[in-house]
N, CA, C and O atoms as CSV, one atom per row, in Angstrom:
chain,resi,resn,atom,element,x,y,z
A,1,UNK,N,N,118.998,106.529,79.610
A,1,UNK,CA,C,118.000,106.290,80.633
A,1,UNK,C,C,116.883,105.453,80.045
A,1,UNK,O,O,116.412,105.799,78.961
A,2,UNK,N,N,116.442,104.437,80.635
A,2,UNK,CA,C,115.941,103.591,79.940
A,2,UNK,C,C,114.977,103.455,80.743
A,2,UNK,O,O,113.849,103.478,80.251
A,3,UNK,N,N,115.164,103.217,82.658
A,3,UNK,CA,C,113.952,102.583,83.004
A,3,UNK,C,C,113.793,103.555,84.325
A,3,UNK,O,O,114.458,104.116,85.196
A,4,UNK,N,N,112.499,103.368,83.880
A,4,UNK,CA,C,111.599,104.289,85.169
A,4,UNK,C,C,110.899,103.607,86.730
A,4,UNK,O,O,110.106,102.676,86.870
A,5,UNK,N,N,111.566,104.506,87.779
A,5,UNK,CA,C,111.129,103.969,88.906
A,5,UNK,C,C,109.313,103.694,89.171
A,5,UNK,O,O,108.777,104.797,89.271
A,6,UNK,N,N,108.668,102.972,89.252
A,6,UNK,CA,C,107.455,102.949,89.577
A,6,UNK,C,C,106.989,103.749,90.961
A,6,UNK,O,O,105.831,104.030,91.273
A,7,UNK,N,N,107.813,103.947,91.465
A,7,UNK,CA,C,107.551,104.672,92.882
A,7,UNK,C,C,107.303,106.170,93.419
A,7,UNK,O,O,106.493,106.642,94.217
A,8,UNK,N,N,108.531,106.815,92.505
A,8,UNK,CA,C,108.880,108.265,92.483
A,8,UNK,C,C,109.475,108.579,91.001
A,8,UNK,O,O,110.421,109.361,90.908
A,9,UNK,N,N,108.964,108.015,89.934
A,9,UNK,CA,C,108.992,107.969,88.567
A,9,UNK,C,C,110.512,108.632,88.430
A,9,UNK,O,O,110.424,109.409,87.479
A,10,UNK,N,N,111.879,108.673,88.962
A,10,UNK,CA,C,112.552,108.607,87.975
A,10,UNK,C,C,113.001,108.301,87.149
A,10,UNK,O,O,112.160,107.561,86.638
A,11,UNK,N,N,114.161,108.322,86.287
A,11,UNK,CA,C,114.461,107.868,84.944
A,11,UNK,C,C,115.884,107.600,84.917
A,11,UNK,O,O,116.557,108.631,84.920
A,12,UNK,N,N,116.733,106.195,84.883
A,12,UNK,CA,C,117.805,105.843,85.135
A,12,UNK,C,C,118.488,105.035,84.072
A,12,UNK,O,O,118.091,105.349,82.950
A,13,UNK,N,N,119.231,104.261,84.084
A,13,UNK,CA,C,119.735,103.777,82.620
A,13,UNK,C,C,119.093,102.039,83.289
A,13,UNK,O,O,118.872,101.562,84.403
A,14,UNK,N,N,118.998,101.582,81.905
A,14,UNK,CA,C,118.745,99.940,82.105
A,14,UNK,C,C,119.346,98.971,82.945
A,14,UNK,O,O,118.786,97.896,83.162
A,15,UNK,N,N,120.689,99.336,83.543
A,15,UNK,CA,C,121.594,98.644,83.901
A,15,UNK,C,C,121.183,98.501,85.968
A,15,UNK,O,O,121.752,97.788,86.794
A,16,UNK,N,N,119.998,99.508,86.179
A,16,UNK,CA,C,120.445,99.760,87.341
A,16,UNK,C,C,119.211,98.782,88.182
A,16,UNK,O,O,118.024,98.897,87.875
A,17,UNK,N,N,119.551,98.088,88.969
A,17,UNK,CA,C,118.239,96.939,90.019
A,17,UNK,C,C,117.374,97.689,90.789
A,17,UNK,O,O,116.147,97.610,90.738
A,18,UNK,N,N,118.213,98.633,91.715
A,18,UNK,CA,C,117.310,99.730,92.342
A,18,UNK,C,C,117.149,101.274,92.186
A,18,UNK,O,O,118.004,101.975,91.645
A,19,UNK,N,N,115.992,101.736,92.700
A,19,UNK,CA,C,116.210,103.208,92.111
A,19,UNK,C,C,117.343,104.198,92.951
A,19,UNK,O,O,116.938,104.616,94.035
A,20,UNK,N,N,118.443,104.520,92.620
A,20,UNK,CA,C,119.612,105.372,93.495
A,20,UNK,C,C,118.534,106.813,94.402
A,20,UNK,O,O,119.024,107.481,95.312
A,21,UNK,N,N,117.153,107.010,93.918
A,21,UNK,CA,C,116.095,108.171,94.461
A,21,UNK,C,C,115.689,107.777,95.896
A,21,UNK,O,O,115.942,108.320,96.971
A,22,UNK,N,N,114.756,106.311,95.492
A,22,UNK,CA,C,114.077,106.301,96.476
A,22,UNK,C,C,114.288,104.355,97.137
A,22,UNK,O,O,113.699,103.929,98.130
A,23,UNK,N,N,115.113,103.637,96.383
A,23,UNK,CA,C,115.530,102.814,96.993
A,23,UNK,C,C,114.574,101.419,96.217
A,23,UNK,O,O,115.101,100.307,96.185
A,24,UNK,N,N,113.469,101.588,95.754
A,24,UNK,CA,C,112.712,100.818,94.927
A,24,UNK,C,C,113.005,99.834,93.678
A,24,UNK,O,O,113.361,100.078,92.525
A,25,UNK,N,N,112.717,98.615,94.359
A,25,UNK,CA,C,113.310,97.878,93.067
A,25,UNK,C,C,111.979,97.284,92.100
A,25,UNK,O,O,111.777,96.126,91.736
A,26,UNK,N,N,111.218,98.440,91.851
A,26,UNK,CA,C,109.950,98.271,91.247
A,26,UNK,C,C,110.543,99.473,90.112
A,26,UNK,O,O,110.687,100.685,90.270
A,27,UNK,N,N,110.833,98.545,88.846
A,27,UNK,CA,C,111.323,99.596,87.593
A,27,UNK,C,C,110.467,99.087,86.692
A,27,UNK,O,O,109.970,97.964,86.779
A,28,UNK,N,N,110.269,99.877,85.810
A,28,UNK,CA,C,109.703,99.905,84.470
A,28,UNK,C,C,110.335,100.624,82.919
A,28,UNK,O,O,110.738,101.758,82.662
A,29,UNK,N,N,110.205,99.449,82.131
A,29,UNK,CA,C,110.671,100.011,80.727
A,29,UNK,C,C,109.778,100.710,80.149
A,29,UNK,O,O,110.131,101.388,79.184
A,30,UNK,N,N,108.294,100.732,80.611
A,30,UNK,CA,C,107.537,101.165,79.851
A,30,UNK,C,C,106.931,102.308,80.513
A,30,UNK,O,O,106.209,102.240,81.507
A,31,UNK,N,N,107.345,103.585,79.765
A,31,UNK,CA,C,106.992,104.888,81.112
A,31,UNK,C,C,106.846,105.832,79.738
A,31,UNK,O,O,107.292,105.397,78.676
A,32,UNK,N,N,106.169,107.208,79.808
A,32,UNK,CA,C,106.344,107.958,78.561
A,32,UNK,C,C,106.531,109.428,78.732
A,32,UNK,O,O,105.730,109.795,79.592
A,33,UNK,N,N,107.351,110.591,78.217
A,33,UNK,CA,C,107.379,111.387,78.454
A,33,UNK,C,C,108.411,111.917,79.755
A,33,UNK,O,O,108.371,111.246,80.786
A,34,UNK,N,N,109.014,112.706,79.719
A,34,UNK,CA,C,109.942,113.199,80.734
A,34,UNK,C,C,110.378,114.698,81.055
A,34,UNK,O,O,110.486,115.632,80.261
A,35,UNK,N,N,110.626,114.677,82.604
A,35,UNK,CA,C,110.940,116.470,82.660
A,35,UNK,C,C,112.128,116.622,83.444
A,35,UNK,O,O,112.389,115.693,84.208
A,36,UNK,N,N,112.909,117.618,83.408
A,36,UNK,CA,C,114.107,117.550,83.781
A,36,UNK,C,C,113.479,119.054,84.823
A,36,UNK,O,O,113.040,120.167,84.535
A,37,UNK,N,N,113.774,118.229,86.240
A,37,UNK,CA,C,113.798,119.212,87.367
A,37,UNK,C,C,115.119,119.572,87.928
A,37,UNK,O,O,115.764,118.664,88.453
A,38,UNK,N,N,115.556,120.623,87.895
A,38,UNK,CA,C,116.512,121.582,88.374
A,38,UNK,C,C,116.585,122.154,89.339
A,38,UNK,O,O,117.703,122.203,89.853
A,39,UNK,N,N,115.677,122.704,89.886
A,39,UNK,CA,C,114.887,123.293,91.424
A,39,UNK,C,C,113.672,122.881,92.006
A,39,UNK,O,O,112.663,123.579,92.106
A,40,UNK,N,N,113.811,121.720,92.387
A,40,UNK,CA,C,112.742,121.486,92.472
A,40,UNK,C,C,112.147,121.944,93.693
A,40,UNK,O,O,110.979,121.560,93.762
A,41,UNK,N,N,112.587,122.758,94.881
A,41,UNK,CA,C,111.928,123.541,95.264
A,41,UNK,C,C,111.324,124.638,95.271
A,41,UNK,O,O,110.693,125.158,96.191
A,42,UNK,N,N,111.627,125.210,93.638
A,42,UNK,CA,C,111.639,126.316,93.585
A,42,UNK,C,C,110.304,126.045,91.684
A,42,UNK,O,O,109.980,126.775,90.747
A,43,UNK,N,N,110.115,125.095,91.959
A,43,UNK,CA,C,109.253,124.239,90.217
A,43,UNK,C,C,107.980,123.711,91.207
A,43,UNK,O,O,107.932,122.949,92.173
A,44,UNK,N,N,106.815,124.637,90.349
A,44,UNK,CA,C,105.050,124.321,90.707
A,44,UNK,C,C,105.076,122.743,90.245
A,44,UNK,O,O,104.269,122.045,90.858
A,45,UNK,N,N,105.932,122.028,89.192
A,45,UNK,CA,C,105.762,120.657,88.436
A,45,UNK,C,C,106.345,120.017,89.098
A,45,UNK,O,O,105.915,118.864,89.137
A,46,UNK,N,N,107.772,120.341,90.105
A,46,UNK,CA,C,108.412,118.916,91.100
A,46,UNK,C,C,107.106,119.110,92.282
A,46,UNK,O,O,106.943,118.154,93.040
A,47,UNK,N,N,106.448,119.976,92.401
A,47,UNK,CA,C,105.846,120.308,93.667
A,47,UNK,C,C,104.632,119.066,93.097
A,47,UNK,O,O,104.236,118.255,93.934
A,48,UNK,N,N,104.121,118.990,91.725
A,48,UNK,CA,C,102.623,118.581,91.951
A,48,UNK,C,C,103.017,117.326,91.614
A,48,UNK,O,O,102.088,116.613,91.236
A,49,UNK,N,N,104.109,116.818,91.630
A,49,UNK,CA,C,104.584,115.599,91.062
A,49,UNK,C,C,105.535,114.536,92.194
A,49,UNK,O,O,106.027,113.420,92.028
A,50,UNK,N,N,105.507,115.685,93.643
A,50,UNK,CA,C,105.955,115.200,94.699
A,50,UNK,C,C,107.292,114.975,94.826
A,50,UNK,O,O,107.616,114.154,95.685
A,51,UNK,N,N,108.660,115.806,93.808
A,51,UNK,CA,C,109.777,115.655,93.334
A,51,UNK,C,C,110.466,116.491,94.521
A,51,UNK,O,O,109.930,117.562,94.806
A,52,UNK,N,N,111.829,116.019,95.377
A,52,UNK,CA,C,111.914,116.713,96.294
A,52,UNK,C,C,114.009,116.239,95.480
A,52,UNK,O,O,114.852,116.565,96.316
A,53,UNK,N,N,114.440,115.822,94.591
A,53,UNK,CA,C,115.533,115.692,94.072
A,53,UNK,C,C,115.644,116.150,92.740
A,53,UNK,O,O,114.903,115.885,91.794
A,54,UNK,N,N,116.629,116.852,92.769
A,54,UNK,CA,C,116.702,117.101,90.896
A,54,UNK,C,C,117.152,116.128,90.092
A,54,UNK,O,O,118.074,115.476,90.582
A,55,UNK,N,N,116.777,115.791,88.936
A,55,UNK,CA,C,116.596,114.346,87.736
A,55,UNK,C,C,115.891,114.912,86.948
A,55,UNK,O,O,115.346,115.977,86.659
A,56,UNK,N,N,116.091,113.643,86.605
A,56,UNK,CA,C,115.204,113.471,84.914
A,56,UNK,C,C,114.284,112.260,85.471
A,56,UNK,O,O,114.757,111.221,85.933
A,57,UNK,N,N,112.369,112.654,85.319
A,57,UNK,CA,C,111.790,112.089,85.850
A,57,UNK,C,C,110.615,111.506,84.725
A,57,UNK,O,O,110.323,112.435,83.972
A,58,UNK,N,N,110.102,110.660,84.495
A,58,UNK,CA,C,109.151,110.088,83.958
A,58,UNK,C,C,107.551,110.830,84.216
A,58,UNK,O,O,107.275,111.338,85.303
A,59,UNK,N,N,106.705,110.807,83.219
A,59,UNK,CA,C,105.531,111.572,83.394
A,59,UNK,C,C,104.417,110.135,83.290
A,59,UNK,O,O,103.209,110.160,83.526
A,60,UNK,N,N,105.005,109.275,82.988
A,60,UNK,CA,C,103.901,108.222,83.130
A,60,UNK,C,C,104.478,107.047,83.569
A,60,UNK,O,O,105.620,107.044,83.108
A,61,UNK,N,N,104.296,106.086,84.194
A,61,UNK,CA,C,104.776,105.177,84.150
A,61,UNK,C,C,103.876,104.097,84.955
A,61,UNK,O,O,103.304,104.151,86.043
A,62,UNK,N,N,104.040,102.649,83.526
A,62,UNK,CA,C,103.341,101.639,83.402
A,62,UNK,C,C,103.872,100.484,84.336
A,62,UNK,O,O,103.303,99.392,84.352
């Protein structure tokens, strides 16, 4: 996983144009930190982070 959606910060491999999440072809290589949501209805962190899919999501992104 290389590049992070600018939109809904997930985290996908380099290869990909749009985000498969939220449809955004606004990516970034430069993002830092990551959390792996599992439930995210059931996670206070997909909740404050607006995560409504389980991934591997970026905590910053430039």
């Amino acid at each position: 996983m290389d590049v992070a959606c600018r939109e809904c910060h997930s985290l996908h491999e380099a290869s990909v144009q749009t985000c498969p999440v939220c449809g955004s072809s606004s990516l970034s290589d430069d993002w830092a930190g990551c959390v792996i949501v599992a439930h995210p209805n059931q996670s206070d962190v997909a909740g404050t982070m607006n995560v409504t899919q389980l991934g591997t999501y970026a905590l910053k992104v430039r």
